[in-house]
N, CA, C and O atoms as a MOPAC input file, in Angstrom:
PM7 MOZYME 1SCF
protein

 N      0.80500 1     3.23700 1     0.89200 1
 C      2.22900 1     3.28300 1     1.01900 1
 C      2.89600 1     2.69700 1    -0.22100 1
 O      3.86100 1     3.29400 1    -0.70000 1
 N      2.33300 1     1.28200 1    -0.91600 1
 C      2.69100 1     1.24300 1    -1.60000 1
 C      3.05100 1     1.92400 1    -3.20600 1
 O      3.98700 1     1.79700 1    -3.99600 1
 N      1.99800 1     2.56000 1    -3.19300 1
 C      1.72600 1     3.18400 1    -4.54900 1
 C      2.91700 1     4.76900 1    -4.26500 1
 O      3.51800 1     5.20000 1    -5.24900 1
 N      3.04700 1     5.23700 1    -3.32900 1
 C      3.93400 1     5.85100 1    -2.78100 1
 C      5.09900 1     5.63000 1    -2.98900 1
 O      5.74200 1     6.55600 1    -3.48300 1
 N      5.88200 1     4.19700 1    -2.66400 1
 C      6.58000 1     4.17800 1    -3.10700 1
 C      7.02300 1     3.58200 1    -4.53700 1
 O      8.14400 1     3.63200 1    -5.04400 1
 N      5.94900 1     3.05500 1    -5.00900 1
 C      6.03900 1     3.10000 1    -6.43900 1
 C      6.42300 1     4.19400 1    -7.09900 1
 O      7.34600 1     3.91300 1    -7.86300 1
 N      6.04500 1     5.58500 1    -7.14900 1
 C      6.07000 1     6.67700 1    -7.82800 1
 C      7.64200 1     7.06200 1    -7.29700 1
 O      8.40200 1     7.58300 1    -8.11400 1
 N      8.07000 1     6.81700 1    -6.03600 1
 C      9.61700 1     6.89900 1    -6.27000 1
 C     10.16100 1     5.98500 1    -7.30000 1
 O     10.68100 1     6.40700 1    -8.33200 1
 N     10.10500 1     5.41500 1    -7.16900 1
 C     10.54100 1     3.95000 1    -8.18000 1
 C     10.95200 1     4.29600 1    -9.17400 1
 O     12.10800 1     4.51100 1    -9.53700 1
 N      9.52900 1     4.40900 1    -9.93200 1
 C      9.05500 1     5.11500 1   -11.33400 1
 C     10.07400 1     6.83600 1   -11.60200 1
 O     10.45000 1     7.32000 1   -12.66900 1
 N     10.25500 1     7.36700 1   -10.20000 1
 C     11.39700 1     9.13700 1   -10.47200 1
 C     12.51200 1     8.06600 1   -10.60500 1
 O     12.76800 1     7.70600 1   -11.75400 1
 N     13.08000 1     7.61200 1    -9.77400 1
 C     14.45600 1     7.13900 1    -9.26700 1
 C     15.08700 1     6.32900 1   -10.29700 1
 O     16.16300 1     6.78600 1   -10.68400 1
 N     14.57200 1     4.88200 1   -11.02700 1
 C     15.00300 1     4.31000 1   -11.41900 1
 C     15.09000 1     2.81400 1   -11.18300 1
 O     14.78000 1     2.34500 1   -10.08800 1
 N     15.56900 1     1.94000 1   -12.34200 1
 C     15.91600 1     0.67500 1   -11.13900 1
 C     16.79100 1     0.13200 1   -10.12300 1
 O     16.87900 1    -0.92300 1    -9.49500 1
 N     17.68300 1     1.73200 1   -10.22000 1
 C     19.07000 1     1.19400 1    -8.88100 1
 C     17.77000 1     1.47100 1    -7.52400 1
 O     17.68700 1     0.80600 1    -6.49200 1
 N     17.27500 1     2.11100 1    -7.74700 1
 C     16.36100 1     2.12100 1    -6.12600 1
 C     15.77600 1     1.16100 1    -5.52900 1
 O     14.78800 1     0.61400 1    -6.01700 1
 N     16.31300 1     0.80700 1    -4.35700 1
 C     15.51200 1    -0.20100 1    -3.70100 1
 C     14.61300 1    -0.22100 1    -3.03200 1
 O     14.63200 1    -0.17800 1    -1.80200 1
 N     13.39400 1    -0.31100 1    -3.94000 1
 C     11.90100 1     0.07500 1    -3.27700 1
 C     11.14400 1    -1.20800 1    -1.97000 1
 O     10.25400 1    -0.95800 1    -1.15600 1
 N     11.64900 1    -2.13200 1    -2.11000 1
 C     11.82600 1    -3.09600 1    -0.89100 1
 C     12.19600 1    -2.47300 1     0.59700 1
 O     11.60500 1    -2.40000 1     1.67500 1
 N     13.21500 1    -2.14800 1     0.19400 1
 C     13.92000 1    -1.08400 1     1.90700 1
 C     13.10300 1    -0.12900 1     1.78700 1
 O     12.24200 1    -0.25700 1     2.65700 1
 N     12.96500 1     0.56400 1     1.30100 1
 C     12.40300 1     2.09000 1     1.06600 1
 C     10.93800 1     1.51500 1     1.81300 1
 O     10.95200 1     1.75700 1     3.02000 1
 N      9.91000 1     0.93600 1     1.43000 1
 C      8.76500 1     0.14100 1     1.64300 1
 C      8.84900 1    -0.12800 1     3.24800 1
 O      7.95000 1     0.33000 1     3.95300 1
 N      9.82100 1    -0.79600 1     3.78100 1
 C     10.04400 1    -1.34100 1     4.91200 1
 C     10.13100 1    -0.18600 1     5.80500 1
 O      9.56000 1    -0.15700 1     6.89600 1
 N     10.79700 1     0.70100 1     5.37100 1
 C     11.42500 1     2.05400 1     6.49300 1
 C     10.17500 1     2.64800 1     6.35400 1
 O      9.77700 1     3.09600 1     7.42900 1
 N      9.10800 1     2.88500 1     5.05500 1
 C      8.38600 1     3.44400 1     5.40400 1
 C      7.39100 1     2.85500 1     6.21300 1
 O      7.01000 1     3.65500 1     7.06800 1
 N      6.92000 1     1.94600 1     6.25900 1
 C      6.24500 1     0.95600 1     7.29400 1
 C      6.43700 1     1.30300 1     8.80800 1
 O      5.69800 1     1.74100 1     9.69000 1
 N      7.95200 1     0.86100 1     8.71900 1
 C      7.86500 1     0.97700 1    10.60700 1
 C      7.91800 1     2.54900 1    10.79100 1
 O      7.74000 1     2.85600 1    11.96900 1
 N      8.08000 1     3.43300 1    10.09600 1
 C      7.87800 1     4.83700 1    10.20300 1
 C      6.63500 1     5.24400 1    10.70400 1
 O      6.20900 1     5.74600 1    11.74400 1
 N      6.22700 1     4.89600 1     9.71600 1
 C      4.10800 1     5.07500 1    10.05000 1
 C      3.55600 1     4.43200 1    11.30500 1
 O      2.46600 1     4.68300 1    11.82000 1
 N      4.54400 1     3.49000 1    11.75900 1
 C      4.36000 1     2.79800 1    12.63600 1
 C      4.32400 1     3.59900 1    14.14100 1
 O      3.52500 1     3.98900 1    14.99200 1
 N      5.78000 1     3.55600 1    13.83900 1
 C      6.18300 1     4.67600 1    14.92400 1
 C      6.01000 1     6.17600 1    15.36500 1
 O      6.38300 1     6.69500 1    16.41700 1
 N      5.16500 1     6.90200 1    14.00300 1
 C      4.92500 1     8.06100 1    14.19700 1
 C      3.39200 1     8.60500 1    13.25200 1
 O      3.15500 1     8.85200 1    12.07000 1
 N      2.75500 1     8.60800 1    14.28500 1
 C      1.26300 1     9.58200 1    13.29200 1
 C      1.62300 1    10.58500 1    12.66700 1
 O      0.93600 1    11.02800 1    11.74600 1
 N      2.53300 1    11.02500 1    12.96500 1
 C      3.06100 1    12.59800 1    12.11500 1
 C      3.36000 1    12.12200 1    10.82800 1
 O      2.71400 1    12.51000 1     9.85500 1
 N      4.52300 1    11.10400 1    10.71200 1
 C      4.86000 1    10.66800 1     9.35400 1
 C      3.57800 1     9.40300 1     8.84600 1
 O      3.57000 1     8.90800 1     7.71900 1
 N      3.00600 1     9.20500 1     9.46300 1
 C      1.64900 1     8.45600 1     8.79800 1
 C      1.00700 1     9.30800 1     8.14200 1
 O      0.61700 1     8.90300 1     7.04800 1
 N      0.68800 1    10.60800 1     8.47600 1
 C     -0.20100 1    11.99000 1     7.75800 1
 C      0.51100 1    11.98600 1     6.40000 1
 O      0.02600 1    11.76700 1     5.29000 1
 N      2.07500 1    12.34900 1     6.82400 1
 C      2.65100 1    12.78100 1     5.38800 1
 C      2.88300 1    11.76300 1     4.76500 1
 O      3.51200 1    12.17300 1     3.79000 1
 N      2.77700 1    10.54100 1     4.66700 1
 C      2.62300 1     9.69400 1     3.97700 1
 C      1.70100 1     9.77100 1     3.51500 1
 O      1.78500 1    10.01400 1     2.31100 1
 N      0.18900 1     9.62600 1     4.11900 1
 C     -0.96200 1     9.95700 1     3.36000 1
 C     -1.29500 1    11.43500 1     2.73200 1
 O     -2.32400 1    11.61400 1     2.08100 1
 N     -0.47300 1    12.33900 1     2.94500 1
 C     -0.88500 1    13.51900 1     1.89300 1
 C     -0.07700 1    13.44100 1     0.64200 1
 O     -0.53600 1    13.78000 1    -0.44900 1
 N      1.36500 1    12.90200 1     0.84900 1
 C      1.88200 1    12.77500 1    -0.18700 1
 C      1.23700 1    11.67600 1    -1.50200 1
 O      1.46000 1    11.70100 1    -2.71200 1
 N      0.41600 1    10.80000 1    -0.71700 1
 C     -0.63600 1     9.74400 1    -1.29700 1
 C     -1.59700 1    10.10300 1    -2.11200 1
 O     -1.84300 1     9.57000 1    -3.19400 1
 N     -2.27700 1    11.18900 1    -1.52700 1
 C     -3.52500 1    12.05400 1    -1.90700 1
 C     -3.02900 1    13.18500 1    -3.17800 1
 O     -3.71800 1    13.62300 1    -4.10000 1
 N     -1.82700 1    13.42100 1    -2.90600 1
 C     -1.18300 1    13.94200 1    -4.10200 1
 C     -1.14600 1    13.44300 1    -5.55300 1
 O     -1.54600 1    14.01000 1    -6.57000 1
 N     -0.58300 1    12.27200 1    -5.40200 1
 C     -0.55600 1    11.54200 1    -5.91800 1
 C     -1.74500 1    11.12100 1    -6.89600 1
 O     -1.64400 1    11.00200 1    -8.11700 1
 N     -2.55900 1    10.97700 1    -6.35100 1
 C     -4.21700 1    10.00700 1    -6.60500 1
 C     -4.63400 1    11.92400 1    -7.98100 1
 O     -4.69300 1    12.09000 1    -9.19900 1
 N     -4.78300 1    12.76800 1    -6.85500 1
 C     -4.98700 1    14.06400 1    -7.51600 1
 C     -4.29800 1    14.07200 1    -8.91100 1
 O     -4.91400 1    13.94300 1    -9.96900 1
 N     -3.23600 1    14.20400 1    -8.82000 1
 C     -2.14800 1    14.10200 1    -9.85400 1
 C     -2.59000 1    13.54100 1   -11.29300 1
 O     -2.48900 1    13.91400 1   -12.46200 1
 N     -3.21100 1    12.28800 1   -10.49500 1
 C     -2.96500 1    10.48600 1   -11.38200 1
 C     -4.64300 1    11.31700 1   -12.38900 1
 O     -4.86400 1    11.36200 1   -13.59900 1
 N     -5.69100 1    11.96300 1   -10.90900 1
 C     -6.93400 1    12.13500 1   -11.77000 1
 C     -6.97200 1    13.30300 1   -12.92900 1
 O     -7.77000 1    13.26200 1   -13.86600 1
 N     -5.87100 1    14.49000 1   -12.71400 1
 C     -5.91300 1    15.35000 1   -13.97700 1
 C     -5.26400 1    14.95500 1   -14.89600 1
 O     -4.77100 1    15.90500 1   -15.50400 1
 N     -4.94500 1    13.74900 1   -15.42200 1
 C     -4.34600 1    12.91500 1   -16.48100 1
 C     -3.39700 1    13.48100 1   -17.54000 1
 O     -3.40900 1    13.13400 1   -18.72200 1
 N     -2.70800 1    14.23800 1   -17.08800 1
 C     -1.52700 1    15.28700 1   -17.58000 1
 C     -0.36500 1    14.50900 1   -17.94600 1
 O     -0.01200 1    13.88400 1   -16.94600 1
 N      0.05900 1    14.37300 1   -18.50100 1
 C      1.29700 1    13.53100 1   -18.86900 1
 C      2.31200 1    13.50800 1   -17.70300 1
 O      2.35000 1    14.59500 1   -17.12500 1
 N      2.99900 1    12.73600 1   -17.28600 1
 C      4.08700 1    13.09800 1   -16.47600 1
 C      5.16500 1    14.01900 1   -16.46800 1
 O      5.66900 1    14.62100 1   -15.52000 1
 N      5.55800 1    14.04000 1   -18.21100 1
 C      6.38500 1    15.40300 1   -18.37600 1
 C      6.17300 1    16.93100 1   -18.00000 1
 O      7.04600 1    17.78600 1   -17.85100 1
 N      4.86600 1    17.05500 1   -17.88800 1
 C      4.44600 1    18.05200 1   -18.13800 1
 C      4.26400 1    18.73200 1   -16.54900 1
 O      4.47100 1    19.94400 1   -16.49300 1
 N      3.90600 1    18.06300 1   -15.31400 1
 C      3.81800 1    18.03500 1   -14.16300 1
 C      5.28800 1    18.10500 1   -13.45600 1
 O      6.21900 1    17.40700 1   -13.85600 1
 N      5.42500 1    19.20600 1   -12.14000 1
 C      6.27900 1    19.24000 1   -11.52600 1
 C      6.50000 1    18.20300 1   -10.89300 1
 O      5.49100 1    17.62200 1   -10.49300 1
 N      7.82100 1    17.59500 1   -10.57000 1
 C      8.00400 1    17.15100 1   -10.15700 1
 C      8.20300 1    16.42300 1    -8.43500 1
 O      8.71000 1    17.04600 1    -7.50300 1
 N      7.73700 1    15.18200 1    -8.35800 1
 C      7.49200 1    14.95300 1    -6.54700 1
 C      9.01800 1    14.85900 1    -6.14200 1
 O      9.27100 1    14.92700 1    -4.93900 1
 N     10.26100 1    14.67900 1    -7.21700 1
 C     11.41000 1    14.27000 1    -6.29300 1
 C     11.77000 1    15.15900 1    -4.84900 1
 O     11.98600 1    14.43500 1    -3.87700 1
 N     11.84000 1    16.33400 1    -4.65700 1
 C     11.69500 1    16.92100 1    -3.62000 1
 C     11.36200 1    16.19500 1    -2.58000 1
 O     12.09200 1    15.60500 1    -1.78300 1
 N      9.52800 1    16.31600 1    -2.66500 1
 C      8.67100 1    15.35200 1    -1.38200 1
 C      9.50900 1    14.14900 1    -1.40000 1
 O     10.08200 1    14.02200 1    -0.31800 1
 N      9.73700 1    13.38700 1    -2.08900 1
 C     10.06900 1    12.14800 1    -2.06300 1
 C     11.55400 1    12.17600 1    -1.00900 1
 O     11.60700 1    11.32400 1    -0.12300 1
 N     12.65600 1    13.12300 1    -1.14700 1
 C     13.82900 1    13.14000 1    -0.85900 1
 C     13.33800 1    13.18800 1     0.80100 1
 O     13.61600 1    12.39700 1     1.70200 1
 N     12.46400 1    14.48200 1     0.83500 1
 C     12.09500 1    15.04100 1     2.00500 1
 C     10.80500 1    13.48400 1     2.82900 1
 O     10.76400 1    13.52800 1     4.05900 1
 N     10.34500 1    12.88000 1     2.48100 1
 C     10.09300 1    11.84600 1     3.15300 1
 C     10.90300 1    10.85400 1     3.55700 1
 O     10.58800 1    10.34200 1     4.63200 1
 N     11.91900 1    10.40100 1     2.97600 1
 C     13.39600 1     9.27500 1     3.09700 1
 C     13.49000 1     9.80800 1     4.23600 1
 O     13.28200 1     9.09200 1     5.21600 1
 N     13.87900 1    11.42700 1     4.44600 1
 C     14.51000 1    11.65700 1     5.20200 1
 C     14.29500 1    11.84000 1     6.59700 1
 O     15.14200 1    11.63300 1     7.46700 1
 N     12.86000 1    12.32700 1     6.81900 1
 C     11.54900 1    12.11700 1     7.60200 1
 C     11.81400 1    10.75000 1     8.24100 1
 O     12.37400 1    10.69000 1     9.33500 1
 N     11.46100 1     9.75300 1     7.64300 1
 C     11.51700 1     8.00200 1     7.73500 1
 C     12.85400 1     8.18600 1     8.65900 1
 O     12.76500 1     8.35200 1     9.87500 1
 N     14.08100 1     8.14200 1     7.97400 1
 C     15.54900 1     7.85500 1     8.41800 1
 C     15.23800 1     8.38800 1    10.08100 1
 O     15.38400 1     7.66100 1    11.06300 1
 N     14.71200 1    10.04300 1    10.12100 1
 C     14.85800 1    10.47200 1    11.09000 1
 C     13.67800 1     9.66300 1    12.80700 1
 O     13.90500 1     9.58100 1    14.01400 1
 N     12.64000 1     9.30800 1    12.01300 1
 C     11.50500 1     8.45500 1    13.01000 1
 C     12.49700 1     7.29400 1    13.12200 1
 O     12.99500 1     7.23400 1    14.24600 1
 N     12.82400 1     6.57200 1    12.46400 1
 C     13.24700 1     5.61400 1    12.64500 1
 C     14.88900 1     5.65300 1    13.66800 1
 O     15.11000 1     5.05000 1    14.71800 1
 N     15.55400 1     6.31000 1    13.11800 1
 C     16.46300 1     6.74900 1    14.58700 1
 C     16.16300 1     7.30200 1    15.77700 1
 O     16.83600 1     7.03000 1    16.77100 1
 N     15.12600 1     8.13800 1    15.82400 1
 C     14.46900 1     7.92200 1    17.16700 1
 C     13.77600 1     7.16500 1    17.59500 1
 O     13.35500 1     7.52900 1    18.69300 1
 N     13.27000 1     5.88100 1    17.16000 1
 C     12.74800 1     4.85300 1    17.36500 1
 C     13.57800 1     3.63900 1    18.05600 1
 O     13.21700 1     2.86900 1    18.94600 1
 N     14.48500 1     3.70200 1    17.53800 1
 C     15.81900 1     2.82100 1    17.79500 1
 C     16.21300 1     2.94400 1    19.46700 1
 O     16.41500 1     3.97700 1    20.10600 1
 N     16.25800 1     1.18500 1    20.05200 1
 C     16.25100 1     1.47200 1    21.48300 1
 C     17.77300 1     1.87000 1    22.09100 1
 O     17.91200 1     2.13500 1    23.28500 1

């Protein structure tokens, strides 16, 4: 999870607060095996990514996945909410 949200970090910038981001994704995974998977594929992406040692420029970009997991999270986590 962490390295996960590191690589937002690293798209986003330093206005991003990878602390919250970290946290939501936590009780997310928590609350849902579904978003535990896509956390870990988006992970495995990642690792893949990291092993064909391609420059970052050169590689499409995860912001997409990344937007599309926040939003995932936001959504477990409001249905989580008692």
């Amino acid at each position: 999870m962490a390295e996960v949200v590191s690589e937002i970090a690293a798209a986003r910038g330093k206005f991003f607060d990878a602390r919250a981001t970290g946290v939501a994704f936590a009780r997310a995974a928590l609350a849902d095996p579904a978003f535990k998977d896509h956390l870990a594929e988006i992970h495995e992406r990642i690792l893949a990514r990291r092993a064909l040692n391609v420059p970052r420029h050169l590689l499409v970009s995860f912001n997409p996945l990344f937007h599309d997991l926040e939003e995932e999270a936001a959504r477990v986590l409001r249905r989580a909410e008692p």
